[in-house]
C-alpha positions, 0 to 999 in steps of 0.5 A: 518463542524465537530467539532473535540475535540480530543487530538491534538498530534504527534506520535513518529515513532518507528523503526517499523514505520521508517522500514515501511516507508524506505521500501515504499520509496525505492520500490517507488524510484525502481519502476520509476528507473526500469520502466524508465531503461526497457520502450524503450526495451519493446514492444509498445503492452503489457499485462496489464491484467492477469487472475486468472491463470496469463494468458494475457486477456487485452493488451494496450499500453506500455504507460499504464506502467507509470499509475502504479508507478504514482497511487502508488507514488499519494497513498503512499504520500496521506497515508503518509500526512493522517497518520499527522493528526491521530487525525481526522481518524475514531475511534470506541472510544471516544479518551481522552487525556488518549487514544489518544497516543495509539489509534493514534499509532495503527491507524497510524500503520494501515495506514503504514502498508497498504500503504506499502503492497500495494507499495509492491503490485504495485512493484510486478505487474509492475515487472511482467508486464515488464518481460511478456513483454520482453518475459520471459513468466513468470507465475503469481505467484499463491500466489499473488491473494490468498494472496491480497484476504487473507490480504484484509479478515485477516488484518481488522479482526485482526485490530479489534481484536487488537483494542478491546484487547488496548480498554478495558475498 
C-alpha cells in the first residue's frame, strides 16, 4: 500500500460548491420521479440509442430506462464520498501544509463540477428518451454531442491552465 503524507484537512464548501451540489440532488431526485411517473405510459420497445443526427439506431426494452438514473445515482454518490478524502486524489505537486487547502479546493471543485455535468448530462438523455418514446419525435438537440465532445476537450485544458496559474511557484 502507498504511504501518503499529506495534510489531512477538510475543505469547507463555498456557496458555489453548495449551488453544485443542490443542483445534482435535485436533477437526481427529478430523474427517478419523472422516470417513475412516465414507465407504465411508454412502450415496451423503446429507443435506447441515437446517432449523431439524433436518429434512433438501437431499440431495447423500456426496462433499459432504469440503467440510466441508477448508473447516475451510483456515479454522483461515488464522486460525492472521493471528493472526502481530497487528500488522496492525484496532484502534479507536492502538497504542504502550506498548499494543501488551495489544491484540495481546486480538486474537490473539479470533481463537483464533473460529477454535475454529467447528473446533468444523464437527465437530459433520460428526458429524451422518454419524450422519443411517448412519440413526440423530437430531435436530438444538435448542441448536446458537440458540447460533451467540447467540455471532455476544453474542461481538462482549462483545469491544467488554473492548476498551473494556483501552482506557481
Amino acid at each position: 500500500m502507498m504511504s501518503n503524507d499529506r495534510p489531512r484537512i477538510k475543505v469547507p464548501l463555498e456557496s458555489f460548491d453548495v449551488v453544485l451540489e443542490l443542483i445534482s440532488i435535485t436533477l437526481i431526485i427529478l430523474m427517478w420521479v419523472y422516470l417513475i411517473v412516465e414507465y407504465q405510459e411508454l412502450p415496451e420497445t423503446i429507443a435506447s440509442h441515437f446517432n449523431a443526427k439524433g436518429e434512433a439506431d438501437g431499440y431495447s426494452s423500456k426496462n433499459y430506462l432504469w440503467f440510466l438514473p441508477i448508473i447516475s445515482t451510483v456515479m454522483y454518490v461515488s464522486l460525492f464520498m472521493i471528493n472526502k478524502f481530497p487528500h488522496t486524489h492525484n496532484y502534479m505537486v507536492n502538497i504542504t501544509e502550506e498548499n494543501a487547502l488551495k489544491n484540495y479546493r481546486f480538486s474537490t471543485r473539479i470533481v463537483r463540477v464533473v460529477n454535475t455535468l454529467t447528473v446533468i448530462m444523464f437527465a437530459y438523455i433520460i428526458y429524451y428518451i422518454v419524450q422519443n418514446a411517448k412519440e413526440h419525435d423530437m430531435q436530438f438537440s444538435s448542441w448536446f454531442v458537440p458540447s460533451v465532445i467540447s467540455f471532455s476537450i476544453l474542461l481538462p485544458i482549462g483545469i491544467y491552465l488554473y492548476y498551473k496559474k494556483i501552482n506557481k511557484s
